[in-house]
C-alpha positions as CSV (number, residue, x, y, z in Angstrom):
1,X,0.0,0.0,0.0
2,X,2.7,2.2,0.4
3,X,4.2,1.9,-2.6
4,X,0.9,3.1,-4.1
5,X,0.7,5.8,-2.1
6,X,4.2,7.0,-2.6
7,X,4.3,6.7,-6.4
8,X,0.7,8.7,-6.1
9,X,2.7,11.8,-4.3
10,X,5.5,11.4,-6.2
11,X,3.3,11.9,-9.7
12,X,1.6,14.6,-7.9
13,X,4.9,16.5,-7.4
14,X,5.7,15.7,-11.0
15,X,2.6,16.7,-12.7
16,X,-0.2,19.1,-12.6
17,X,-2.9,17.1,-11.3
18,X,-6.4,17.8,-10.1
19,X,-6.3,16.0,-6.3
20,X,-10.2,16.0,-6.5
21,X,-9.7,13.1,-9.5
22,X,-7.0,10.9,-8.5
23,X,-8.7,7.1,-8.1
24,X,-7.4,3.7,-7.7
25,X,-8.2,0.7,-9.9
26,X,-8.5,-2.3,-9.5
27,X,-9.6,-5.6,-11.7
28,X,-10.3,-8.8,-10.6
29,X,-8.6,-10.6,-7.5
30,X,-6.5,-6.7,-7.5
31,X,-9.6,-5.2,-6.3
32,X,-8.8,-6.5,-2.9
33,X,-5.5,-4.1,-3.4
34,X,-7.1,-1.2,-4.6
35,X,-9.8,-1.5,-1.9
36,X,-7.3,-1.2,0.6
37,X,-5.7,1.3,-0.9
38,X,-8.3,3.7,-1.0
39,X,-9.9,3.2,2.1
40,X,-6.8,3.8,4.0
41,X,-5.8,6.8,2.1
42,X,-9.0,8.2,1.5
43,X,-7.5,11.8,1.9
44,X,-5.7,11.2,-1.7
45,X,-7.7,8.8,-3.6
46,X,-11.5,10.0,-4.6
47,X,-12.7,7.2,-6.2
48,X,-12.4,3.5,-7.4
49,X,-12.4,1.8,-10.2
50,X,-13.7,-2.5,-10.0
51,X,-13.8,-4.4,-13.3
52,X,-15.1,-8.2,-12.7
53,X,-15.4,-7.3,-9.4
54,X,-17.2,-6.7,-6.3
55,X,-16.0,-4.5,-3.9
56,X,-14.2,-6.7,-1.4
57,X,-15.0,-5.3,1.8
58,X,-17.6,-2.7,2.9
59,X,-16.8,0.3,2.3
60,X,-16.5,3.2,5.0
61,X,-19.1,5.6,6.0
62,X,-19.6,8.6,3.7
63,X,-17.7,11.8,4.8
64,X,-18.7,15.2,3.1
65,X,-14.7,16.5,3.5
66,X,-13.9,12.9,1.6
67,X,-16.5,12.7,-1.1
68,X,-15.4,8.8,-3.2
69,X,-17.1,7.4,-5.9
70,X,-17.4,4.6,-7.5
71,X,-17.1,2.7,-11.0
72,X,-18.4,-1.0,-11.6
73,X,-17.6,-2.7,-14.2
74,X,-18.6,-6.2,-15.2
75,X,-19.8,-8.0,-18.4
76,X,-23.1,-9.8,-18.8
77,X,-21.4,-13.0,-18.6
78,X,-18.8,-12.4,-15.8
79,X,-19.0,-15.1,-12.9
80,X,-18.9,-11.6,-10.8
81,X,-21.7,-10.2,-12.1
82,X,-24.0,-11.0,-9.1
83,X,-21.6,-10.2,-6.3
84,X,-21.3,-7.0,-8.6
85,X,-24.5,-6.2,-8.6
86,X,-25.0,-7.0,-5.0
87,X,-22.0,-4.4,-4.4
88,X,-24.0,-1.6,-6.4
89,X,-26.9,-2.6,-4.6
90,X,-25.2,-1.8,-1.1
91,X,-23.5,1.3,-2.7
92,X,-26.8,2.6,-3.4
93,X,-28.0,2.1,0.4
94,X,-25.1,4.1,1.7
95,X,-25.7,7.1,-0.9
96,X,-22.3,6.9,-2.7
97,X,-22.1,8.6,-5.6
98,X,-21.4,5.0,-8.4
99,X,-21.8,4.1,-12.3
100,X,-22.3,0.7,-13.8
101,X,-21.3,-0.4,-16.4
């Protein structure tokens, strides 16, 4: 994780970069990684990204000076595809801000 973080600030430093758009992505059995990732540094990451996968742990309350987002991304035919949707589902309960795909 801090390896993540530390090439994130060292980007940063390098390029002009809006902080209010920096995510994480993950896809597959790496969403586990970009899960922790961003919850943990939730001050620099605003979002995530999942492809054929469902968020892998629940994600933390919502906090108005941390707003996150999040993108879900999964084919009709993915074995994911109903822990996905199950993930969107309790997305949508918690009011985070999320697109499907």
């Amino acid at each position: 994780i801090d390896f993540v973080t530390d090439l994130t600030e060292e980007i940063r430093e390098r390029y002009t970069i809006d902080p209010l758009r920096i995510t994480v992505h993950g896809f597959g059995d790496a969403a586990r990684m970009a899960g922790a990732v961003a919850f943990r540094e939730r001050g620099t990451f605003r979002g995530m990204s999942l492809v054929g996968a469902a968020l892998p742990a629940p994600p933390p309350e919502t906090h108005p000076e941390h707003p996150f987002q999040f993108q879900l991304i999964c084919g009709d035919e993915d074995p994911a595809r109903e822990d996905v949707e199950k993930t969107a589902a309790a997305l949508r309960e918690l009011k985070y801000p999320r697109t499907r795909s």
